[in-house]
GUSESE-538543 format. One record per residue (C-alpha): residue in three letters; x, z, y. Coordinates in pm, 1 decimal, padded with zeros to 6 digits. Layout:
BEGIN
+---------+----------+----------+----------+
| residuo |       xx |       zz |       yy |
+---------+----------+----------+----------+
|     ala |        X |        Z |        Y |
...
+---------+----------+----------+----------+
***
This chain:
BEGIN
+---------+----------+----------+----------+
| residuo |       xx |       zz |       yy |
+---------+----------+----------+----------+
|     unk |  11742.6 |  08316.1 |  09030.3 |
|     unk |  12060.9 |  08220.5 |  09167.7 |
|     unk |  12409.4 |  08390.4 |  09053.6 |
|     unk |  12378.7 |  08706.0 |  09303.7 |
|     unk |  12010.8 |  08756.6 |  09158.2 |
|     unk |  11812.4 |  08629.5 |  09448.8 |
|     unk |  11509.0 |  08451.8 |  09355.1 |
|     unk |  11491.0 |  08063.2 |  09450.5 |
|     unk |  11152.4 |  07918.6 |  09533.5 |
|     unk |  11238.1 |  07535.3 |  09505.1 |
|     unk |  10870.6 |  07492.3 |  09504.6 |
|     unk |  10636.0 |  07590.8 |  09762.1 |
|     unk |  10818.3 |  07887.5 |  09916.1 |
|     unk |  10546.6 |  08009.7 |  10236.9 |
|     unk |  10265.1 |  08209.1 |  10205.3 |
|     unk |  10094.1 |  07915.5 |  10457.2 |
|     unk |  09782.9 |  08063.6 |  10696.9 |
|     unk |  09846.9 |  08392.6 |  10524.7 |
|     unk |  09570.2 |  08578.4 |  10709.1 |
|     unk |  09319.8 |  08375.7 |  10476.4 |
|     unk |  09538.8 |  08319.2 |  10208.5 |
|     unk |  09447.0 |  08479.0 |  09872.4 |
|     unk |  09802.2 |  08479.2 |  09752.8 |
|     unk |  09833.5 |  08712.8 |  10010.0 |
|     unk |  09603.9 |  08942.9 |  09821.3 |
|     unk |  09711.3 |  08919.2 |  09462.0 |
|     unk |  10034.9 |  09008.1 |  09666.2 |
|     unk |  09920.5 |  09317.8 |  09764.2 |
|     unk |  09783.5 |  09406.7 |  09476.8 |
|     unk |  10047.8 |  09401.3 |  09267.4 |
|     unk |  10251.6 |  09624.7 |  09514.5 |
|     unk |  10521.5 |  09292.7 |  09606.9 |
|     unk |  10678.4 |  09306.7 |  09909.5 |
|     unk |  10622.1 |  09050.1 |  10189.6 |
|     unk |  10848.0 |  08932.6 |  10408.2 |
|     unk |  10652.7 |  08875.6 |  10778.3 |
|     unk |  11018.6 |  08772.9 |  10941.4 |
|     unk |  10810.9 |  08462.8 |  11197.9 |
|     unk |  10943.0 |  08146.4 |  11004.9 |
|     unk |  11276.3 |  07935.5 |  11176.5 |
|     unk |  11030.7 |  07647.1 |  11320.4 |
|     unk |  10850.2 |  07918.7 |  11507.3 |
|     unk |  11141.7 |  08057.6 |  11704.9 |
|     unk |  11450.4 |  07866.5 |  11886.0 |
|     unk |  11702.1 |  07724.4 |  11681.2 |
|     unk |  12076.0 |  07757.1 |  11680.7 |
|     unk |  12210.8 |  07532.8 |  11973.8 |
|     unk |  12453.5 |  07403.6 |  11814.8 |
|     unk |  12422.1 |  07026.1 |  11919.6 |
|     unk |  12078.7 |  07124.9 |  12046.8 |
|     unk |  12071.8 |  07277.2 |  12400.0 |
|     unk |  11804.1 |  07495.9 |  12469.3 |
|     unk |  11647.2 |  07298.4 |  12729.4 |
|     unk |  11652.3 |  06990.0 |  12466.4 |
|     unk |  11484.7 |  07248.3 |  12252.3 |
|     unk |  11199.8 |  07320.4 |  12479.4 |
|     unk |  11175.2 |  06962.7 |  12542.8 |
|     unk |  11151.2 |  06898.1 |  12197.3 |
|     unk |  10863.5 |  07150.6 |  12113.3 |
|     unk |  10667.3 |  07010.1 |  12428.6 |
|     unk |  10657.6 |  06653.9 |  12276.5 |
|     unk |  10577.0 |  06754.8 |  11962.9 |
|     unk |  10290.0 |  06985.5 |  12071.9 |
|     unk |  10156.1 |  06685.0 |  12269.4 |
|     unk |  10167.4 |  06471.8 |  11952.2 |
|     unk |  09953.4 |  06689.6 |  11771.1 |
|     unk |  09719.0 |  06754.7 |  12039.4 |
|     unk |  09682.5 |  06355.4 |  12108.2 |
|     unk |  09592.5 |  06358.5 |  11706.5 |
|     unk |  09364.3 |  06631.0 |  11729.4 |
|     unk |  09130.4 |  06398.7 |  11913.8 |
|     unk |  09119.6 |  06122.7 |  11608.1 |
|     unk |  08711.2 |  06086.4 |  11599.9 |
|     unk |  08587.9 |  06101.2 |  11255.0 |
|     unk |  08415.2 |  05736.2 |  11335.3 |
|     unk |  08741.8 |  05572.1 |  11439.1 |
|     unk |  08971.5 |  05383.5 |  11186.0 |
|     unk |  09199.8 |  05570.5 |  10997.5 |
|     unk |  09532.4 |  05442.6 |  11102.5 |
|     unk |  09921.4 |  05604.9 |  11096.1 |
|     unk |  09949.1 |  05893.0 |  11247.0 |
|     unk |  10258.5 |  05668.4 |  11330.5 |
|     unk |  09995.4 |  05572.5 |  11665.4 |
|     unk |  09954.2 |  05858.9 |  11811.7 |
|     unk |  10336.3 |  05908.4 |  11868.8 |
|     unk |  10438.0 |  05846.8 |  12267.6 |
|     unk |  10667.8 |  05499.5 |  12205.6 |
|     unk |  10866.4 |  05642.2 |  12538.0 |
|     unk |  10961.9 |  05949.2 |  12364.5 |
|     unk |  11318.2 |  06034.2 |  12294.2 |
|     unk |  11210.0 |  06255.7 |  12021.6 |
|     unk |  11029.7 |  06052.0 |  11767.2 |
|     unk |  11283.4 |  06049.0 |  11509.3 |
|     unk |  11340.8 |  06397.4 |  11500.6 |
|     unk |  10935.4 |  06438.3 |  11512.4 |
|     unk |  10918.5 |  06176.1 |  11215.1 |
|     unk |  11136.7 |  06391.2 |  11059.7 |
|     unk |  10945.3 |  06737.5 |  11098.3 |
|     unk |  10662.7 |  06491.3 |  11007.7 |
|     unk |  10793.4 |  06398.9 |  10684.1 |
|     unk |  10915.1 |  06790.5 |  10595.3 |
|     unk |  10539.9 |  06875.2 |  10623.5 |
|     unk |  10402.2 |  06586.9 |  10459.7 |
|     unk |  10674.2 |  06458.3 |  10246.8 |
|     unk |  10617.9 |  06100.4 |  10382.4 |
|     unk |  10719.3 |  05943.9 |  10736.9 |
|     unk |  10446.6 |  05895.9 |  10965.9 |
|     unk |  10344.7 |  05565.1 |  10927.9 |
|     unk |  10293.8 |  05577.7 |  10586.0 |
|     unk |  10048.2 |  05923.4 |  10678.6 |
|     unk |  09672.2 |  05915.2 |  10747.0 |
|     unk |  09611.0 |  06065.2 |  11074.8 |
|     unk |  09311.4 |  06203.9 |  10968.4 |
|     unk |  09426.6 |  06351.3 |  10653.4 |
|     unk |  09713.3 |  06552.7 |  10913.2 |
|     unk |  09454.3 |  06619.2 |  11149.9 |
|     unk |  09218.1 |  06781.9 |  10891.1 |
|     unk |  09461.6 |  07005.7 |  10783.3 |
|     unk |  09425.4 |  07358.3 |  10817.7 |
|     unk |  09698.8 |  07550.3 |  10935.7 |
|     unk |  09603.1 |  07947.9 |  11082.7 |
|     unk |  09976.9 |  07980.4 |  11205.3 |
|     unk |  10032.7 |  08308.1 |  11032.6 |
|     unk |  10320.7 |  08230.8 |  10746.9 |
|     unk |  10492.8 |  08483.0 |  10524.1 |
|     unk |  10718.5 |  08459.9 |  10244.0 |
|     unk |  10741.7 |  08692.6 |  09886.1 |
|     unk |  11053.4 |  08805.9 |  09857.4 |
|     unk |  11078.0 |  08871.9 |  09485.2 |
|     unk |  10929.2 |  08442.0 |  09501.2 |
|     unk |  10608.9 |  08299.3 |  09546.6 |
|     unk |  10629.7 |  08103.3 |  09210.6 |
|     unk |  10741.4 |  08471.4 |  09025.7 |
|     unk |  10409.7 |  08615.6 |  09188.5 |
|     unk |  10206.0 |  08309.4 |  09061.7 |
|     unk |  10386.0 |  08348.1 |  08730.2 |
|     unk |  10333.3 |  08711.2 |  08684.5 |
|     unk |  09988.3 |  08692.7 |  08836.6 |
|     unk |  09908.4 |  08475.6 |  08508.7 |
|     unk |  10132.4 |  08673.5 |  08272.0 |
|     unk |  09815.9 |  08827.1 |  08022.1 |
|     unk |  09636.9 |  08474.7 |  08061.5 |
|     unk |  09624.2 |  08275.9 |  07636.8 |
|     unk |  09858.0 |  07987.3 |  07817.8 |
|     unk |  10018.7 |  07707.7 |  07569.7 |
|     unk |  10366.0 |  07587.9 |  07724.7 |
|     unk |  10523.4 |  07260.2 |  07620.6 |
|     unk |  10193.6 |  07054.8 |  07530.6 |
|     unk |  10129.2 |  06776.4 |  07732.1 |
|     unk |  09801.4 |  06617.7 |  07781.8 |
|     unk |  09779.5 |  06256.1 |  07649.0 |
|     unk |  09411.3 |  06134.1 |  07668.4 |
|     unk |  09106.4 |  06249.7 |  07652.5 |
|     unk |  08807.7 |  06122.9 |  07543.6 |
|     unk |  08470.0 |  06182.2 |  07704.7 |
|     unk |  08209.3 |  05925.6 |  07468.9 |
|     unk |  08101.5 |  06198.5 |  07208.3 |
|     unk |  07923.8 |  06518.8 |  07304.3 |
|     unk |  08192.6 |  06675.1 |  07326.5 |
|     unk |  08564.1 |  06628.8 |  07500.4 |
|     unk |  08833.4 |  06539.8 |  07217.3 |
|     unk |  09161.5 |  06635.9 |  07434.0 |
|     unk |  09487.9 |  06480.0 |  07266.9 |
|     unk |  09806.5 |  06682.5 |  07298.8 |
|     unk |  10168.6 |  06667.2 |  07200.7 |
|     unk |  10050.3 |  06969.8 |  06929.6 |
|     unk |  09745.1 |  06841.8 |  06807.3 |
|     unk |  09373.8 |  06778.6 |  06928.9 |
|     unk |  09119.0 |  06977.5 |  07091.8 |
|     unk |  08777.3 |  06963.9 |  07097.3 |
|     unk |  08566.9 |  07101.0 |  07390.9 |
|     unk |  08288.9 |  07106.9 |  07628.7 |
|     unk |  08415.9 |  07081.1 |  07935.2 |
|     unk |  08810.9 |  07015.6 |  08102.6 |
|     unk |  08916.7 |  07121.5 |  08430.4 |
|     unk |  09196.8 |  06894.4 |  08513.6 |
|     unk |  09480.0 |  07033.8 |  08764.6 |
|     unk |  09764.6 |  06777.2 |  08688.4 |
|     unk |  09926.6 |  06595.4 |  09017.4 |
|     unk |  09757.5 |  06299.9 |  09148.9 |
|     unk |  10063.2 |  06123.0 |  09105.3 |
|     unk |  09997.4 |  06175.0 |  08681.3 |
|     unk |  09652.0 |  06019.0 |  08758.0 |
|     unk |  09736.8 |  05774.2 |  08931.6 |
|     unk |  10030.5 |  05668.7 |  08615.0 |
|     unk |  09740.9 |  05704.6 |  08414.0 |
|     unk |  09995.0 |  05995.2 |  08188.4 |
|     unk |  09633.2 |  06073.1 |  08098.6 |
|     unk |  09446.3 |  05798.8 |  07931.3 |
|     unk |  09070.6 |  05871.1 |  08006.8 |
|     unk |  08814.2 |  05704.9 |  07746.6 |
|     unk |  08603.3 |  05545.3 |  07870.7 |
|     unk |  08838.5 |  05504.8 |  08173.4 |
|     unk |  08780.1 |  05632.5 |  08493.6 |
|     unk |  08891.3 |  05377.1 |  08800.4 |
|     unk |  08729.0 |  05557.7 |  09092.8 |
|     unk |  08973.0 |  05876.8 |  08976.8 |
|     unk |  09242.5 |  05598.3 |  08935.8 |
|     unk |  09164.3 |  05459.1 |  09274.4 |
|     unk |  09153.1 |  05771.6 |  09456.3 |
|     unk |  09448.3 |  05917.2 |  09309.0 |
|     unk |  09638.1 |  05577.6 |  09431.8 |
|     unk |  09556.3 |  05705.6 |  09770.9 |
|     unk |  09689.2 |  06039.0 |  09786.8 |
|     unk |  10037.6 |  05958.1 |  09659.0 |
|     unk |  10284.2 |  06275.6 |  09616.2 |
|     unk |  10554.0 |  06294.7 |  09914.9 |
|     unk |  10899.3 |  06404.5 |  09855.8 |
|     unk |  11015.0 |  06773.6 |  10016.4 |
|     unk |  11358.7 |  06844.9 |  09828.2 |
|     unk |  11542.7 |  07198.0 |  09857.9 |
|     unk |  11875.3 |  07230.9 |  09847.8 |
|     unk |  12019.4 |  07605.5 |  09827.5 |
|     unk |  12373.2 |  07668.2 |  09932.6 |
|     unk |  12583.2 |  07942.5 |  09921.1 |
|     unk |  12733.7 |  08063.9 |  10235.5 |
|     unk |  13069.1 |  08235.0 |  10326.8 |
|     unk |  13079.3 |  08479.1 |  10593.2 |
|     unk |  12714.7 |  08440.6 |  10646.4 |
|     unk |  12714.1 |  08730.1 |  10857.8 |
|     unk |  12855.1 |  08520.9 |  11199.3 |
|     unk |  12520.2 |  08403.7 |  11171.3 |
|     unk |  12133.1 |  08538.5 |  11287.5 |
|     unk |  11921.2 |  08589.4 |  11011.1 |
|     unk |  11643.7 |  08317.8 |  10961.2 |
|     unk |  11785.7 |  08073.1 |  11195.0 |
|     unk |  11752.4 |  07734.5 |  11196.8 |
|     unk |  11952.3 |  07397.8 |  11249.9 |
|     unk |  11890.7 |  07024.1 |  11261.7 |
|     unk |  12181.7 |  06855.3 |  11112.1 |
|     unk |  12080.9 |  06510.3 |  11372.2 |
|     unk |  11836.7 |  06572.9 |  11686.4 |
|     unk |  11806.2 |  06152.7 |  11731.0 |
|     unk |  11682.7 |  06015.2 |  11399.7 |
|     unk |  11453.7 |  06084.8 |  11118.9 |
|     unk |  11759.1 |  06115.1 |  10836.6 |
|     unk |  11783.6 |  06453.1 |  10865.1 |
|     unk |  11844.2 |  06766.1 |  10663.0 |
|     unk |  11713.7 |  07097.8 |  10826.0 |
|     unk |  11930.7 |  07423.8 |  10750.9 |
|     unk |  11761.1 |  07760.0 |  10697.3 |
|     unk |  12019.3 |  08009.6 |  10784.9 |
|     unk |  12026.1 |  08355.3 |  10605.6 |
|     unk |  11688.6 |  08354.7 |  10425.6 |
|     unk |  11568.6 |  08688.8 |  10391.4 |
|     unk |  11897.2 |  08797.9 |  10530.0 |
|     unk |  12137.5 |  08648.4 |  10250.9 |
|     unk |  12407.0 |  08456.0 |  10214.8 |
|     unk |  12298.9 |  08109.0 |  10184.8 |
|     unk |  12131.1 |  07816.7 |  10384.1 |
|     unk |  11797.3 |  07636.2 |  10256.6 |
|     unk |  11840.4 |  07328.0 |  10304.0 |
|     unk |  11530.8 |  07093.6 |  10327.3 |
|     unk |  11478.6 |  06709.5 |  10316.1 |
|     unk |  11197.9 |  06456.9 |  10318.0 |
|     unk |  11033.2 |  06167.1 |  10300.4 |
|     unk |  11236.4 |  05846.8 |  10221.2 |
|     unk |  11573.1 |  06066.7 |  10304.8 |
|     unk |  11482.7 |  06288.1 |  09997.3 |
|     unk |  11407.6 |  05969.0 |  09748.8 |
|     unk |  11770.8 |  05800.7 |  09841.1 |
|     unk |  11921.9 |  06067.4 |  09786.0 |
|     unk |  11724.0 |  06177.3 |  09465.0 |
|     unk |  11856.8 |  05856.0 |  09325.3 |
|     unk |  12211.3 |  05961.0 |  09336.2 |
|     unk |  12233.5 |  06268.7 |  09207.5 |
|     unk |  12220.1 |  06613.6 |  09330.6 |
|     unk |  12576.9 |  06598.1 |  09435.3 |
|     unk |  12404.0 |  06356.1 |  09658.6 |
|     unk |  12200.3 |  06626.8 |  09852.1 |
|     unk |  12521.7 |  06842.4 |  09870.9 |
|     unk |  12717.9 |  06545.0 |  10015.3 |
|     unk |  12473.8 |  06501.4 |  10276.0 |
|     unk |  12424.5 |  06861.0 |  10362.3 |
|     unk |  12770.4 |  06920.7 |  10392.8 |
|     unk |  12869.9 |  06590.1 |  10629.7 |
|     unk |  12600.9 |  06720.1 |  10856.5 |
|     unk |  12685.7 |  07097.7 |  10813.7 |
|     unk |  13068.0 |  06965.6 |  10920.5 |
|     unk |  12947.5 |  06754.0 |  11206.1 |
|     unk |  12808.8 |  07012.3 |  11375.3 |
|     unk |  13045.4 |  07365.5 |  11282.5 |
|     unk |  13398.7 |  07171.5 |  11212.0 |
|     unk |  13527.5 |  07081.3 |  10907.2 |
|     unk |  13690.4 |  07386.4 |  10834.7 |
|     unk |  13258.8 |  07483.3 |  10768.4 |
|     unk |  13300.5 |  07283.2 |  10419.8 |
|     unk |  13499.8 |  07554.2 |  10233.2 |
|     unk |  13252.0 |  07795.9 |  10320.9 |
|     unk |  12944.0 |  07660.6 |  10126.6 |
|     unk |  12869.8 |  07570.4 |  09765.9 |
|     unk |  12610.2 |  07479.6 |  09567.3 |
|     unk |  12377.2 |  07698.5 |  09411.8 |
|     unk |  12053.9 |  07450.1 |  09329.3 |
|     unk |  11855.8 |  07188.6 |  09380.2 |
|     unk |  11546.5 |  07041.3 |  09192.1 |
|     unk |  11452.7 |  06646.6 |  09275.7 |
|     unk |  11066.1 |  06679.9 |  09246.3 |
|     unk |  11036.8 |  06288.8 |  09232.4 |
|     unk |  11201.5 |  06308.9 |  08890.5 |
|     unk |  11048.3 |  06578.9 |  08752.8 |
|     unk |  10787.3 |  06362.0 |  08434.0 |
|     unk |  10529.2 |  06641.3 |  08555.1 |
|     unk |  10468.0 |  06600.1 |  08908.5 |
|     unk |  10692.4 |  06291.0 |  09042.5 |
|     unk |  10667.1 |  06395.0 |  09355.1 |
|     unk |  10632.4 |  06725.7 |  09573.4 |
|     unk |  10258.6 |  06763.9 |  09699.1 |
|     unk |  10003.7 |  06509.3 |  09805.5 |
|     unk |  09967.3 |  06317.9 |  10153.9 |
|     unk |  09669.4 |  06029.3 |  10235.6 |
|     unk |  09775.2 |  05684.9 |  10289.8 |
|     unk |  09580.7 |  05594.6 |  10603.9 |
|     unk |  09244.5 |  05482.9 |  10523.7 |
|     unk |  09282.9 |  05689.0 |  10187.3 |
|     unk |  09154.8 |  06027.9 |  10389.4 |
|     unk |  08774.1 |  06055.5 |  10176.8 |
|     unk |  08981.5 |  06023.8 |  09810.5 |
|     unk |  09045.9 |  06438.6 |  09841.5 |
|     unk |  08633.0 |  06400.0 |  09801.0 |
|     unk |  08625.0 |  06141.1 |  09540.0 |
|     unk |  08920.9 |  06303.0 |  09336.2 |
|     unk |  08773.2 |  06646.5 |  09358.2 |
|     unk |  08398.0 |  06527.6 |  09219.4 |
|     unk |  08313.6 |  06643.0 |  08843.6 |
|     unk |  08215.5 |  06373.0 |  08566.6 |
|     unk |  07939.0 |  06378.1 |  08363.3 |
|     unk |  07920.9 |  06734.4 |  08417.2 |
|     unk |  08229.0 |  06761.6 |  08096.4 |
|     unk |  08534.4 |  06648.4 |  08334.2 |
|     unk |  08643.7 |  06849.5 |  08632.9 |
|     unk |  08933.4 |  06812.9 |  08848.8 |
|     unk |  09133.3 |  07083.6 |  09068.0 |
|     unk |  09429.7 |  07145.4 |  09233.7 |
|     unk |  09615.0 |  07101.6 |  09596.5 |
|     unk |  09505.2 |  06655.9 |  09596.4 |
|     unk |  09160.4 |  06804.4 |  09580.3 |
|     unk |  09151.3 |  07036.3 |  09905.6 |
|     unk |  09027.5 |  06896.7 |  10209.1 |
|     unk |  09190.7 |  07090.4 |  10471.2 |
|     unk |  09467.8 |  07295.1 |  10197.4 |
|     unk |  09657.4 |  07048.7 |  10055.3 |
|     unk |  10004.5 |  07058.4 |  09993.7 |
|     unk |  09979.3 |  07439.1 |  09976.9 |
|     unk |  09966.9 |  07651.2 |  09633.5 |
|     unk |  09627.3 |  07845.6 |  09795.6 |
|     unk |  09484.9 |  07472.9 |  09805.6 |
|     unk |  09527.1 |  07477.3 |  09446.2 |
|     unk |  09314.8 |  07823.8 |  09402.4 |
|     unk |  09041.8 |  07746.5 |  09605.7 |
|     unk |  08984.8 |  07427.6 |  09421.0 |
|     unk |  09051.1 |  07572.6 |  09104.2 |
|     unk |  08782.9 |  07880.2 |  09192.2 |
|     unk |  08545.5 |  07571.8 |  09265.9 |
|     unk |  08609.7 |  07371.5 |  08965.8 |
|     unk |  08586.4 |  07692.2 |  08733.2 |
|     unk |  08195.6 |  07788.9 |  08917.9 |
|     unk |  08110.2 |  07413.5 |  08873.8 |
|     unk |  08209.6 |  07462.2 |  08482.3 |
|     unk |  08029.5 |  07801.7 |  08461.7 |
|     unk |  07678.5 |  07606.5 |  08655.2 |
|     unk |  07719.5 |  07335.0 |  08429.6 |
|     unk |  07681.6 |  07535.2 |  08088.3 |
|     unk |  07413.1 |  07762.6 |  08257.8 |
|     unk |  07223.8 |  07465.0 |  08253.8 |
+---------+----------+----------+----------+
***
């Protein structure tokens, strides 16, 4: 919550292909509103610095982009989707840039099968009350230990001994739903070890997708759920969610390498940023108007170090090899493990639904 009471999603914020997501639901269910508002990158941004004509011209190229990816064939080498980007173009670093706010990672770093594969129905909502609150409340009544880290666990006897930060637990099977980036640090110590998990979680490394909420003064000279590029010619850009759900603040959003340099100085780093751009484009008089409410650098944070995970090209099948149970005793879940879902919080159900009816067919039989 920030200081008026609003809540802050400085996680996954969008209800992504919401027609089919089961957040949706749960949503529903438990009588929280949605808000259905279409989201900033679906309708015209301000044109400040960014005539609408530019804009048009903008959303052409990028449309072609993703249509020239669409036709990757499954039998061709996985390379950047870096190559399928027109080198003529005058708006590749602004499309590297929405590039590396959906994948957290610049282009040609990205599998271009891994993008193409991805799933998207179009339809995107957001929870008002927050998406994490819903997800938190939706596992309120569930017997959940907080503050007890996973250290190893050890598969050789017939059954799992799990070491944690509070003792040691003994079971017959695991489902694990940490980030790929923990597997790949090996934060878990598997015994014996496990290098195709290793491997595959060394290919789908966790991008960097940073939020920065400000506060805004005389919001109100501004449309609700409008949004602005801070640059239009290069991929070291912020982009500036006006009026969220109608209130008084800007969401600011970075990624990629952008997100990482500043993560290492600070988060009066991201403020700095936002506010030279934010100046740039509205006058300098714009910089008493804003302050800073919060920011959280995901590539810090010991329990994800990073935001969500992307494929390093060639690195598109490890989603498969991550997401395979061992030994019938070790399972593995969670957003890496989604095919066509990652990055998204329903990714993470629908693998975890799979991984709990592969547990349940394993001790049938």
């Amino acid at each position: 919550m920030d200081g008026s009471g609003f809540a802050l999603d400085l996680g996954c914020g969008w209800l992504h292909s919401a027609d089919r997501n089961p957040w949706s639901a749960v949503a529903e269910e438990r009588g929280v509103t949605i808000d259905k508002t279409p989201p900033p990158w679906m309708r015209p941004s301000l044109e400040v610095g960014f005539a609408r004509s530019d804009q048009d011209d903008f959303h052409d190229a990028l449309g072609a982009f993703f249509t020239r990816l669409s036709r990757v064939a499954e039998n061709e080498a996985d390379v950047p989707a870096a190559a399928f980007l027109d080198p003529t173009c005058r708006w590749n670093g602004l499309i590297y840039a929405v590039g590396a706010y959906i994948s957290g990672t610049e282009l040609d770093r990205l599998s271009a099968k891994d993008l193409e594969r991805y799933d998207d129905s179009g339809v995107n909502w957001r929870v008002i009350g927050g998406y994490g609150s819903l997800i938190c409340g939706y596992g309120a009544s569930l017997p959940v230990m907080l503050d007890c880290p996973v250290h190893a666990i050890d598969h050789r006897g017939k059954r799992l001994s799990i070491e944690t930060a509070k003792g040691v637990i003994a079971a017959d099977q695991v489902i694990v739903t940490i980030p790929s980036a923990l597997i790949a640090a090996e934060r878990i110590v598997f015994t014996p070890a496990l290098p195709e998990k290793i491997r595959a979680a060394q290919g789908l490394p966790l991008g960097l997708d940073d939020k920065l909420f400000l506060s805004l003064d005389g919001a109100e000279e501004f449309e609700k759920d409008v949004r602005l590029f801070g640059h239009t010619d290069r991929m070291a850009t912020g982009a500036y969610h006006f009026r969220p759900f109608g209130r008084p603040q800007i969401e600011a959003f970075f990624g990629g390498r952008l997100a990482s340099e500043l993560e290492a100085n600070g988060d009066g780093a991201f403020f700095g940023f936002a506010v030279s751009e934010l100046v740039g484009l509205l006058g300098s008089a714009f910089a008493r108007r804003v302050k800073l409410i919060q920011i959280h650098r995901w590539g810090l944070d010991p329990f994800s170090l990073g935001s969500y995970s992307f494929a390093l090209p060639g690195s598109v099948d490890c989603r498969l090899t991550l997401a395979a149970p061992v030994e019938s005793r070790l399972f593995f879940a969670g957003e890496a493990c989604s095919t066509s879902d990652f990055s998204t919080a329903h990714g993470g159900w629908h693998t975890g639904v799979t991984a709990a009816e592969q547990v349940i067919a394993a001790r049938r039989s």
